[in-house]
mmCIF file of the N, C-alpha and C atoms, coordinates in Angstrom:
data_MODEL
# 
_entry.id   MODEL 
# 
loop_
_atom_site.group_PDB 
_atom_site.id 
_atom_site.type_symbol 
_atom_site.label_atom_id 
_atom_site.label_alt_id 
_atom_site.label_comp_id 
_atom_site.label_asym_id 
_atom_site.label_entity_id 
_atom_site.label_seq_id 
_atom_site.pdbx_PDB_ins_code 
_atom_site.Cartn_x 
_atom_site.Cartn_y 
_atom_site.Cartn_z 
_atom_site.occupancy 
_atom_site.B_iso_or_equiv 
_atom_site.pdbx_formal_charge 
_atom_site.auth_seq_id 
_atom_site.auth_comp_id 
_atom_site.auth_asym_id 
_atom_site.auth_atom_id 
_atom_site.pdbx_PDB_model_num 
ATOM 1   N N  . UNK A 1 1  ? 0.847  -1.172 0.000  1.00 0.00 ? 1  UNK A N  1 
ATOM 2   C CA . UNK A 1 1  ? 0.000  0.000  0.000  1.00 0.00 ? 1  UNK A CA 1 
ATOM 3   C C  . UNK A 1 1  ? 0.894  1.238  0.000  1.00 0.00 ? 1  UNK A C  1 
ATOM 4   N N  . UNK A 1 2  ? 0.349  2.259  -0.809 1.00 0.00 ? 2  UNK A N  1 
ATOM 5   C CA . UNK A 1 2  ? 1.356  3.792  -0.296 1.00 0.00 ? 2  UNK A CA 1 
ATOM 6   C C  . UNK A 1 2  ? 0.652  4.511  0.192  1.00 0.00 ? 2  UNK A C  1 
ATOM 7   N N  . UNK A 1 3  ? 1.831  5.608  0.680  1.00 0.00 ? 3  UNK A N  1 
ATOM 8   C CA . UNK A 1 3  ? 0.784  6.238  1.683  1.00 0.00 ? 3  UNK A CA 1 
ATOM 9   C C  . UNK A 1 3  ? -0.288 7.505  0.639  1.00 0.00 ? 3  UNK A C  1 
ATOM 10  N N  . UNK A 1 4  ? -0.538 7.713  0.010  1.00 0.00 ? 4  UNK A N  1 
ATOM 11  C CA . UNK A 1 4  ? -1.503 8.034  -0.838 1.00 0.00 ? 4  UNK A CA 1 
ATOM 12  C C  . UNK A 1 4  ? -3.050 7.612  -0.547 1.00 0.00 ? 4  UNK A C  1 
ATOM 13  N N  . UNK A 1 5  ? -2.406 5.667  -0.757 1.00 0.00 ? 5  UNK A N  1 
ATOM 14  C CA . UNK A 1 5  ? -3.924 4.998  -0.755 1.00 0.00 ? 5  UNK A CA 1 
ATOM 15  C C  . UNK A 1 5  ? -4.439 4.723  0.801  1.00 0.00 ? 5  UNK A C  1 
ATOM 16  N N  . UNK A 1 6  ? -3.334 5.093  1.711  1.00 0.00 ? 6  UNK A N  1 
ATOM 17  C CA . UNK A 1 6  ? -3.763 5.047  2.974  1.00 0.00 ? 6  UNK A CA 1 
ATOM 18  C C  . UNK A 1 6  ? -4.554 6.143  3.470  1.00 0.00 ? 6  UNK A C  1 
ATOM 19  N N  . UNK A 1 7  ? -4.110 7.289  2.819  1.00 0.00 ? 7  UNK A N  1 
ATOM 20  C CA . UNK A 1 7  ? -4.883 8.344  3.512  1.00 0.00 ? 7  UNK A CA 1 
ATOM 21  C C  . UNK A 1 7  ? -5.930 8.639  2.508  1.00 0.00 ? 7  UNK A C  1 
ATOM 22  N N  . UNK A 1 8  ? -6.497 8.239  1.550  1.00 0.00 ? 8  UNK A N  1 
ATOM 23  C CA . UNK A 1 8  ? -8.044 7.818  0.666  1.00 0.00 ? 8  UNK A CA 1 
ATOM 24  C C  . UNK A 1 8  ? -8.337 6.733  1.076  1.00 0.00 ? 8  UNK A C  1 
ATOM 25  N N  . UNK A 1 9  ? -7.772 5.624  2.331  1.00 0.00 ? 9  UNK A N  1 
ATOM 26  C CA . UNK A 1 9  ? -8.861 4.588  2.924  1.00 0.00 ? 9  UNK A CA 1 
ATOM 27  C C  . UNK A 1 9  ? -9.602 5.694  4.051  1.00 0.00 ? 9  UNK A C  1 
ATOM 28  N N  . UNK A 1 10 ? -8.964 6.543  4.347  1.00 0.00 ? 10 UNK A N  1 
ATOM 29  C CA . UNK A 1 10 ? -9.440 7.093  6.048  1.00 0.00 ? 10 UNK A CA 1 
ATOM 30  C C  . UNK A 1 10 ? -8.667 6.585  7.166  1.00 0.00 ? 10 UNK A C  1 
ATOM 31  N N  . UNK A 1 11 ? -7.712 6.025  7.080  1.00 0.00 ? 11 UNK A N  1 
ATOM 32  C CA . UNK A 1 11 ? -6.585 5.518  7.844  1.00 0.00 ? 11 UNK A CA 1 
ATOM 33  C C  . UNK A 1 11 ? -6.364 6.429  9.031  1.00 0.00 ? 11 UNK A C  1 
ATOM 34  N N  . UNK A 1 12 ? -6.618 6.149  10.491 1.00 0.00 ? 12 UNK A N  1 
ATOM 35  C CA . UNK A 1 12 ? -6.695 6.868  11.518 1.00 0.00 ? 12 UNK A CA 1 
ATOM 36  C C  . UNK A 1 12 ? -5.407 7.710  11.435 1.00 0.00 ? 12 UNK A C  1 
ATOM 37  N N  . UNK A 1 13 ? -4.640 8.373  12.466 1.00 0.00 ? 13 UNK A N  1 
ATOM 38  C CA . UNK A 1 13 ? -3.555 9.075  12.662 1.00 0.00 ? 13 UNK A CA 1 
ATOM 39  C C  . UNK A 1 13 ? -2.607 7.442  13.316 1.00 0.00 ? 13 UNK A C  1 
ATOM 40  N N  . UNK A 1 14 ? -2.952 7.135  14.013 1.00 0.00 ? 14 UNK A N  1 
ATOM 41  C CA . UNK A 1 14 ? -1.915 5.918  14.833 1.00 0.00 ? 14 UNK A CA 1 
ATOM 42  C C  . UNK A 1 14 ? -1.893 5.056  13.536 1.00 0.00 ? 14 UNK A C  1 
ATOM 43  N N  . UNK A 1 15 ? -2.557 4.429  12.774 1.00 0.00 ? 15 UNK A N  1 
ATOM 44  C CA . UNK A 1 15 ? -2.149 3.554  11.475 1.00 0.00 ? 15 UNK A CA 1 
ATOM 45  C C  . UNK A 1 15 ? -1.532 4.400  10.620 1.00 0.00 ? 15 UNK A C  1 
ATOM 46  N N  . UNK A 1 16 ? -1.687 5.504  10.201 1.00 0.00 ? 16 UNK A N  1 
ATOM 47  C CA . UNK A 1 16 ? -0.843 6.383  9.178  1.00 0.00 ? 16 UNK A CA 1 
ATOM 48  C C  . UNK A 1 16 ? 0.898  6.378  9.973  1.00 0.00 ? 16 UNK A C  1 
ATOM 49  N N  . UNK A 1 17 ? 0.662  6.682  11.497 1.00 0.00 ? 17 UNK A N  1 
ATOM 50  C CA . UNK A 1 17 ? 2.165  6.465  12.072 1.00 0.00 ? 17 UNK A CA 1 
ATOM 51  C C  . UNK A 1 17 ? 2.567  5.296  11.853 1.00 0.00 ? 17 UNK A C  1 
ATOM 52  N N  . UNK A 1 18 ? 2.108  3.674  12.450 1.00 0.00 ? 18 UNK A N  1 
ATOM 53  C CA . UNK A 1 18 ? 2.301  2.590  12.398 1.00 0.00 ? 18 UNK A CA 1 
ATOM 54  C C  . UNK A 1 18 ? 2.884  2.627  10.770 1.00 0.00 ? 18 UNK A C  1 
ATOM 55  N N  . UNK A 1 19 ? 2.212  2.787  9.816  1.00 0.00 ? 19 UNK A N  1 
ATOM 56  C CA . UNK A 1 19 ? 2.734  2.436  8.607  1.00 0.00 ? 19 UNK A CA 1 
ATOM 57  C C  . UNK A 1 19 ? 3.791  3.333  8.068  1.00 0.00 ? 19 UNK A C  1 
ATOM 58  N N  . UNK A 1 20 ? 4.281  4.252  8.368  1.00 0.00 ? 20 UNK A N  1 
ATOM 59  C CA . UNK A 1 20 ? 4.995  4.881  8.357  1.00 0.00 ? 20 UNK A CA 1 
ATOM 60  C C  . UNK A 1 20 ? 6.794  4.564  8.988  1.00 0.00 ? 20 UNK A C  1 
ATOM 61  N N  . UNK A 1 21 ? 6.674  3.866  10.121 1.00 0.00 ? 21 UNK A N  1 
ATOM 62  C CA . UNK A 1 21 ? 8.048  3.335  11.154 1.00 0.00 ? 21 UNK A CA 1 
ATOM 63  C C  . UNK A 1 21 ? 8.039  1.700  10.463 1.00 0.00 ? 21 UNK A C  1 
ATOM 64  N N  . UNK A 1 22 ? 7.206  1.076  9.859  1.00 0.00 ? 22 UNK A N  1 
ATOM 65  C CA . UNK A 1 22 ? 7.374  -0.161 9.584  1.00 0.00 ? 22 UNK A CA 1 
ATOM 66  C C  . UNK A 1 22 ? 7.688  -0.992 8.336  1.00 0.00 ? 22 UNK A C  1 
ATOM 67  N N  . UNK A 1 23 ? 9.179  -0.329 8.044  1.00 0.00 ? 23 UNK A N  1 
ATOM 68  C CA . UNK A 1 23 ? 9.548  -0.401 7.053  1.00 0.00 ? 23 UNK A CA 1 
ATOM 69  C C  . UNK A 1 23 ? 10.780 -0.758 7.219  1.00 0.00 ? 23 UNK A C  1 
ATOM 70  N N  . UNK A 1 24 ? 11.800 -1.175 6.126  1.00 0.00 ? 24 UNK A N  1 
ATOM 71  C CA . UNK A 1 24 ? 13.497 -1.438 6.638  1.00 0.00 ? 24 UNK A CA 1 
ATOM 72  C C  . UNK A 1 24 ? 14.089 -0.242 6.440  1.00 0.00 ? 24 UNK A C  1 
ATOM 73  N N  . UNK A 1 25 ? 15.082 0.004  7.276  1.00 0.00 ? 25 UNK A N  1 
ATOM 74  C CA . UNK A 1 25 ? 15.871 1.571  7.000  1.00 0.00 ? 25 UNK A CA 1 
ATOM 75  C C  . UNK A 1 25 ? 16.404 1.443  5.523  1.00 0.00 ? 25 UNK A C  1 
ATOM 76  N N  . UNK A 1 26 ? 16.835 2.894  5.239  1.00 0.00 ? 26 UNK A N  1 
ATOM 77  C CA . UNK A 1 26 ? 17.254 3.044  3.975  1.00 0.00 ? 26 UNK A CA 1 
ATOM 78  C C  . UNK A 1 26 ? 18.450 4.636  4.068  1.00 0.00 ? 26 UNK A C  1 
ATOM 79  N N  . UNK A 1 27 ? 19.424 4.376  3.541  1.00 0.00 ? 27 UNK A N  1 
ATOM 80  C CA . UNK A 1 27 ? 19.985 5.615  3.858  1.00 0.00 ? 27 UNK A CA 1 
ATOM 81  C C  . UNK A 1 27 ? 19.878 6.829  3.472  1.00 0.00 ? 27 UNK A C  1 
ATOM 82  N N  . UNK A 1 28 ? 19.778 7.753  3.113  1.00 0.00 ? 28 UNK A N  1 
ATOM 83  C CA . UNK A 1 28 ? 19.445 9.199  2.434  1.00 0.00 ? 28 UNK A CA 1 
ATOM 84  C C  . UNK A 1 28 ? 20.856 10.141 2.436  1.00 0.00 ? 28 UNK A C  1 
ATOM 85  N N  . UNK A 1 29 ? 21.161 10.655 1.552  1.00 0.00 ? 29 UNK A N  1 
ATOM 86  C CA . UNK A 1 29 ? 21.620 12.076 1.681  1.00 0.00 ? 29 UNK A CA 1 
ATOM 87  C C  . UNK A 1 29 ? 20.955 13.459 1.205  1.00 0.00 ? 29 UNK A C  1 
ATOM 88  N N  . UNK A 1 30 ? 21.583 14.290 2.259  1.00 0.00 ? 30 UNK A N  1 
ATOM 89  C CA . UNK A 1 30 ? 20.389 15.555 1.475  1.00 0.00 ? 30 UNK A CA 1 
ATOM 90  C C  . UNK A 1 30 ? 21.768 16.477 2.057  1.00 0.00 ? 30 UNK A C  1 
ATOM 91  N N  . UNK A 1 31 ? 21.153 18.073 1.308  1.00 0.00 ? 31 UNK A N  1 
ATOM 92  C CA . UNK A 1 31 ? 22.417 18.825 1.439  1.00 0.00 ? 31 UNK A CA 1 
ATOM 93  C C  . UNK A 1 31 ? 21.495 19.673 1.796  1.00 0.00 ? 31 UNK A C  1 
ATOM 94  N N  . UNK A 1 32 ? 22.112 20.594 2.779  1.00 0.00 ? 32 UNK A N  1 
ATOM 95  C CA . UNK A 1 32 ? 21.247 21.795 3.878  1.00 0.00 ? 32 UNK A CA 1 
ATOM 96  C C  . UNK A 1 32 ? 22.387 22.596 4.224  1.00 0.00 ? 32 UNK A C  1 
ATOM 97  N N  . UNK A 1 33 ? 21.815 23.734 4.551  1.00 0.00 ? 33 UNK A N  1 
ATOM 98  C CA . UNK A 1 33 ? 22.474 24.856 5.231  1.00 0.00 ? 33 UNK A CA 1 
ATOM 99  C C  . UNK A 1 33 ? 23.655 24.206 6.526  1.00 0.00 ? 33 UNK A C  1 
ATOM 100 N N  . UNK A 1 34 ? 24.660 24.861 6.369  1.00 0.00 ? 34 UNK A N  1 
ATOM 101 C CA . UNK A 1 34 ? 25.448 23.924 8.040  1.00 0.00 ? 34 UNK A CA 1 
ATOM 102 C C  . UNK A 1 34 ? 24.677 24.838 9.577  1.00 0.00 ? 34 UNK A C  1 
ATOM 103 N N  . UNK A 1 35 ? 24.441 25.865 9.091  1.00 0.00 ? 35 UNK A N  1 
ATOM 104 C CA . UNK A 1 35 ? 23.632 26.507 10.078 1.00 0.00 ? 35 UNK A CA 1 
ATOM 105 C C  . UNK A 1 35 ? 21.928 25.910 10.525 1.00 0.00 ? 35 UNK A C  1 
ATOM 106 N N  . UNK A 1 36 ? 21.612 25.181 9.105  1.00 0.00 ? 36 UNK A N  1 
ATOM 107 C CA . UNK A 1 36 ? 20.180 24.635 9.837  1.00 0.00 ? 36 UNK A CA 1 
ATOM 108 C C  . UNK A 1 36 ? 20.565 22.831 10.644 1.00 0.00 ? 36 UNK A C  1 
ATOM 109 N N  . UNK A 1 37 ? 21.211 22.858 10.046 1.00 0.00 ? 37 UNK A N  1 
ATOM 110 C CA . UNK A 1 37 ? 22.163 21.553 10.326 1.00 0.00 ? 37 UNK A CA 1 
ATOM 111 C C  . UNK A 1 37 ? 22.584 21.296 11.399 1.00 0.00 ? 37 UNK A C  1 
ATOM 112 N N  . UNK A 1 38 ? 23.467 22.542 12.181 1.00 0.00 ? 38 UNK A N  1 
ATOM 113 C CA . UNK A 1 38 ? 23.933 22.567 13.714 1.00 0.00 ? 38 UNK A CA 1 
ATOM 114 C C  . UNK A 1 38 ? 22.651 22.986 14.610 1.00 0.00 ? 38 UNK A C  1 
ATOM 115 N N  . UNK A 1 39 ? 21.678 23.923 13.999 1.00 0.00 ? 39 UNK A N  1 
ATOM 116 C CA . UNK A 1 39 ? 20.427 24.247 14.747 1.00 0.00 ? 39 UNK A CA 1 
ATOM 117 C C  . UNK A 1 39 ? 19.738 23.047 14.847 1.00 0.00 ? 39 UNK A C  1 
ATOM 118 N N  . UNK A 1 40 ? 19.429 21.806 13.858 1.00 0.00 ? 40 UNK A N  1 
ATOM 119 C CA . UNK A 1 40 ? 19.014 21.111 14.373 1.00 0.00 ? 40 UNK A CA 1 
ATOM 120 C C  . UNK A 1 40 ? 19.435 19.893 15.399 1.00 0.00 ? 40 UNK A C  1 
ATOM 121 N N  . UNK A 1 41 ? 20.591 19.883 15.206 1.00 0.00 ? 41 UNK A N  1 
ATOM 122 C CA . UNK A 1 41 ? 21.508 18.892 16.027 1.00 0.00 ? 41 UNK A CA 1 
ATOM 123 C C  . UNK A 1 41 ? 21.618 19.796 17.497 1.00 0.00 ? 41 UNK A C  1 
ATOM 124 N N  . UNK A 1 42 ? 21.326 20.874 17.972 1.00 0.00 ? 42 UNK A N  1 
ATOM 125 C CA . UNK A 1 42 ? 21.363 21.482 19.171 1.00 0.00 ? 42 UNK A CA 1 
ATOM 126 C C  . UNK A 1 42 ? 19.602 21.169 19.264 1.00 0.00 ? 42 UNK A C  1 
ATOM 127 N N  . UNK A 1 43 ? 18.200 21.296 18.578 1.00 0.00 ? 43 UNK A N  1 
ATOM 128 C CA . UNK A 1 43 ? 17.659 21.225 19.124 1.00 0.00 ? 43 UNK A CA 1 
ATOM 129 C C  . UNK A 1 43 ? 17.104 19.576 19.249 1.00 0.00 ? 43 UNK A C  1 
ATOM 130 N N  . UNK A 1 44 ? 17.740 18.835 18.687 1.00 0.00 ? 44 UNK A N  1 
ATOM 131 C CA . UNK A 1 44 ? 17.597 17.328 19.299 1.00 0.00 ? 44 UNK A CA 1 
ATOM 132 C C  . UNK A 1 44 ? 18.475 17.262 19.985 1.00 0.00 ? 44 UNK A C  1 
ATOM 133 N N  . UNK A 1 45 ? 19.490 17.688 20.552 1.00 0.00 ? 45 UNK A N  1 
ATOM 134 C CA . UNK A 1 45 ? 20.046 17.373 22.188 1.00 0.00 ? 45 UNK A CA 1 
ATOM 135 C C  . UNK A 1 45 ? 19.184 17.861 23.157 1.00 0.00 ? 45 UNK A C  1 
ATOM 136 N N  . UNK A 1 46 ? 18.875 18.930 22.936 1.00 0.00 ? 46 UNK A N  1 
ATOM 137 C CA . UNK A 1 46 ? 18.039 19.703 23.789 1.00 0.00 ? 46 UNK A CA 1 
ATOM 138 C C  . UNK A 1 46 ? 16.802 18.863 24.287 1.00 0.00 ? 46 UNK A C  1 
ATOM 139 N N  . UNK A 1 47 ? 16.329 18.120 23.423 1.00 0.00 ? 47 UNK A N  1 
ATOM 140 C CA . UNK A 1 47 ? 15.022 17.144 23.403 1.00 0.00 ? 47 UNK A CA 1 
ATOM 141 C C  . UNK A 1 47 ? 15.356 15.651 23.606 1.00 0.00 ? 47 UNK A C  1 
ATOM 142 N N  . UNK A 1 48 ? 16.646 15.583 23.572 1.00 0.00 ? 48 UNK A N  1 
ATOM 143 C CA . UNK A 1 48 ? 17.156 13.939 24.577 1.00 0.00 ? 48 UNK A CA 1 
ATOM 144 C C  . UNK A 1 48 ? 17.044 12.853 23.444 1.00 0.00 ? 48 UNK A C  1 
ATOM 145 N N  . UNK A 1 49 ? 17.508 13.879 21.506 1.00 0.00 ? 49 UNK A N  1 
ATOM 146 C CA . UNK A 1 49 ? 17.315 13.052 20.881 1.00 0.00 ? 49 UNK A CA 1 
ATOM 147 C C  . UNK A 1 49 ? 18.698 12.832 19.999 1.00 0.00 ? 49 UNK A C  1 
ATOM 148 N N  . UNK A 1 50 ? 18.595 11.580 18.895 1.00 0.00 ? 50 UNK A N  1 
ATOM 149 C CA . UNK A 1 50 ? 19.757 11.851 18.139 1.00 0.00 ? 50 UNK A CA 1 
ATOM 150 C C  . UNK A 1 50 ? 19.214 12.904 17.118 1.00 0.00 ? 50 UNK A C  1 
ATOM 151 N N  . UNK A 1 51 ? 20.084 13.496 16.113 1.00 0.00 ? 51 UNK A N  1 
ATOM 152 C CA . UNK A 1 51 ? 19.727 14.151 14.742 1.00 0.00 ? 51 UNK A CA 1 
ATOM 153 C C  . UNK A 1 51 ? 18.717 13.281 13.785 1.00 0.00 ? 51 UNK A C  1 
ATOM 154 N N  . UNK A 1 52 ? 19.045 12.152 13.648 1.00 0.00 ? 52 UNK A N  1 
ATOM 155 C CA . UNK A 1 52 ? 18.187 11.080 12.895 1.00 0.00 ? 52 UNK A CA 1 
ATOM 156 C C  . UNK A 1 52 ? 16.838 10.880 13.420 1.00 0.00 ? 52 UNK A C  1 
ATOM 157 N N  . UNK A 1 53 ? 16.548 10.999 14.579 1.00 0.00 ? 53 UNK A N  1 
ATOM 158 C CA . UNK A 1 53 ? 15.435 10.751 15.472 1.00 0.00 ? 53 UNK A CA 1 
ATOM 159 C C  . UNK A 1 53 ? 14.387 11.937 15.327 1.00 0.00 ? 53 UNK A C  1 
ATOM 160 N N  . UNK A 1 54 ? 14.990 13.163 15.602 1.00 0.00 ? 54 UNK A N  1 
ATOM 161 C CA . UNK A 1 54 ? 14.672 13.905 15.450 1.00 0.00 ? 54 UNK A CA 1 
ATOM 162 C C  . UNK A 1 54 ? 13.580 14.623 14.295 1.00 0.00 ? 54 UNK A C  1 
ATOM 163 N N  . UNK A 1 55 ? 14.850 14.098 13.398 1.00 0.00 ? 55 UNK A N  1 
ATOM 164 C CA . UNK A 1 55 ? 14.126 14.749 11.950 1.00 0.00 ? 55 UNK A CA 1 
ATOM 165 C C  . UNK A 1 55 ? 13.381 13.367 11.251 1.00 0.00 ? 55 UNK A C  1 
ATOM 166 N N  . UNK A 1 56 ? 13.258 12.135 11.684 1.00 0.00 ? 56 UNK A N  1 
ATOM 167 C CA . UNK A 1 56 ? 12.162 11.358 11.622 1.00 0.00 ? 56 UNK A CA 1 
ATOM 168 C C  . UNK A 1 56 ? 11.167 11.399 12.327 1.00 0.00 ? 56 UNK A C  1 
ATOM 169 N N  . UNK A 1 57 ? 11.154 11.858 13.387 1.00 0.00 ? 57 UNK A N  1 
ATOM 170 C CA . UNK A 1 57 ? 9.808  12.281 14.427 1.00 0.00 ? 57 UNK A CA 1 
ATOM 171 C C  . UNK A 1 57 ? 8.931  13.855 13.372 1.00 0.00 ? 57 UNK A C  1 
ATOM 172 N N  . UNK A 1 58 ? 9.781  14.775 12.877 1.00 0.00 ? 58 UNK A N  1 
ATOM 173 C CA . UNK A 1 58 ? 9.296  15.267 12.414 1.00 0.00 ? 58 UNK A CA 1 
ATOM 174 C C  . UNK A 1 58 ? 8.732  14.948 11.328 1.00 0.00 ? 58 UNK A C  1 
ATOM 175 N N  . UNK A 1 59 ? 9.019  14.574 10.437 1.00 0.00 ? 59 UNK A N  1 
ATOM 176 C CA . UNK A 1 59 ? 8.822  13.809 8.837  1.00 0.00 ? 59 UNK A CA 1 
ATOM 177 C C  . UNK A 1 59 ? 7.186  13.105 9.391  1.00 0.00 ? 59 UNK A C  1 
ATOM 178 N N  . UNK A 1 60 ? 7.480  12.245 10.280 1.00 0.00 ? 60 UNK A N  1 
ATOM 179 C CA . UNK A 1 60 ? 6.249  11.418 10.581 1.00 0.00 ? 60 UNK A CA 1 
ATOM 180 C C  . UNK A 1 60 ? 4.926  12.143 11.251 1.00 0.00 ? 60 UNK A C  1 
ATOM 181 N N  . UNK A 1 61 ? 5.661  12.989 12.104 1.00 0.00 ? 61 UNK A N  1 
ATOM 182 C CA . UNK A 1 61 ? 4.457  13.970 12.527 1.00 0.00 ? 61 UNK A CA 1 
ATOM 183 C C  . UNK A 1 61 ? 3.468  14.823 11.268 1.00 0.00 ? 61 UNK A C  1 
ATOM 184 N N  . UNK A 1 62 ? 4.783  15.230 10.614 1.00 0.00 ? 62 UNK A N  1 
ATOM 185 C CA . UNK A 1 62 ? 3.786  16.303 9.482  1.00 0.00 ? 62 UNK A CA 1 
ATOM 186 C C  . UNK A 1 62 ? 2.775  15.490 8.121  1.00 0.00 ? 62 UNK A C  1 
ATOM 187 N N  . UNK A 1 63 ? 3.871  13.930 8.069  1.00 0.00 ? 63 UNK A N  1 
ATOM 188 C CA . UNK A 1 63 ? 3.228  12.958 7.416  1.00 0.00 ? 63 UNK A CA 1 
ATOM 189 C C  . UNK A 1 63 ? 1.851  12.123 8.199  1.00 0.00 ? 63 UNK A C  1 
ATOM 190 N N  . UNK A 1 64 ? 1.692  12.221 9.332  1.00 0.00 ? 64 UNK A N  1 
ATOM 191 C CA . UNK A 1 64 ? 0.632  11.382 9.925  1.00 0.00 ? 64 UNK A CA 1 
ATOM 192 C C  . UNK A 1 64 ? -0.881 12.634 10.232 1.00 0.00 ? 64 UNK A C  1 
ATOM 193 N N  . UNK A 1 65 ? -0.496 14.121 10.025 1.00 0.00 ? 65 UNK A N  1 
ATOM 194 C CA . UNK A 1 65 ? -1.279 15.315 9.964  1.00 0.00 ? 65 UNK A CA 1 
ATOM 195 C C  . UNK A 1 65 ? -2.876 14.514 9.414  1.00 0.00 ? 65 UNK A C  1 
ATOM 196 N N  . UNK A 1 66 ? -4.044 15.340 9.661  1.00 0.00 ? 66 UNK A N  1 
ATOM 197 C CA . UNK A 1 66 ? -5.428 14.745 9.297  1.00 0.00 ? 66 UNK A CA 1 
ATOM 198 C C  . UNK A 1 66 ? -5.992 16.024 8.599  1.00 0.00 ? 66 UNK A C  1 
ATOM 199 N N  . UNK A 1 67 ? -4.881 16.951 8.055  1.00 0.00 ? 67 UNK A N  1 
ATOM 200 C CA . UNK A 1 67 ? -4.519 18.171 7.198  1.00 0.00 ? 67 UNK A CA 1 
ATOM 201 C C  . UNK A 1 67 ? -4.023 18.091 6.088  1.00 0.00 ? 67 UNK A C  1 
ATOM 202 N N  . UNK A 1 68 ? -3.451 17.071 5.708  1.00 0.00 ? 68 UNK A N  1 
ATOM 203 C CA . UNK A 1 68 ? -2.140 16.714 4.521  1.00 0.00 ? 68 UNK A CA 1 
ATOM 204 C C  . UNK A 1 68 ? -3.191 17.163 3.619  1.00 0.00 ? 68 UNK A C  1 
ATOM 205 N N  . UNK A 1 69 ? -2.253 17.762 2.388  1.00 0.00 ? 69 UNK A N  1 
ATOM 206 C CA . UNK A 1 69 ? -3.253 17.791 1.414  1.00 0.00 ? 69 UNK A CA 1 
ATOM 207 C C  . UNK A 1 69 ? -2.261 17.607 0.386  1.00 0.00 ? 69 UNK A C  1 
# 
């Protein structure tokens, strides 16, 4: 399923998360500012997280939204 056809079933917010974390990792590169880069690596310490954690908690939050459009 993608997440497309999940969110045209009506797929609650906790199954849009669930399907979202249940997958095998995969690696990424992306290129960013070093200034948004160190801002975010200070504000996942700050929050007791790694950088990776972080910006997957976000990804999933804005992806699991009952707003997405």
């Amino acid at each position: 399923m993608k997440y497309s056809e999940l969110l045209d079933s009506g797929a609650t917010t906790s199954e849009i998360k669930s399907y979202l974390v249940e997958s095998e990792l995969v690696p990424i590169t992306i290129r960013i500012p070093r200034n948004l880069r160190d801002s975010v690596k200070e504000a996942a310490s700050l929050s007791g997280l790694t950088f990776t954690s972080f910006v997957k908690r976000l990804m999933i939050e804005e992806l699991s939204r009952r707003d997405v459009s």
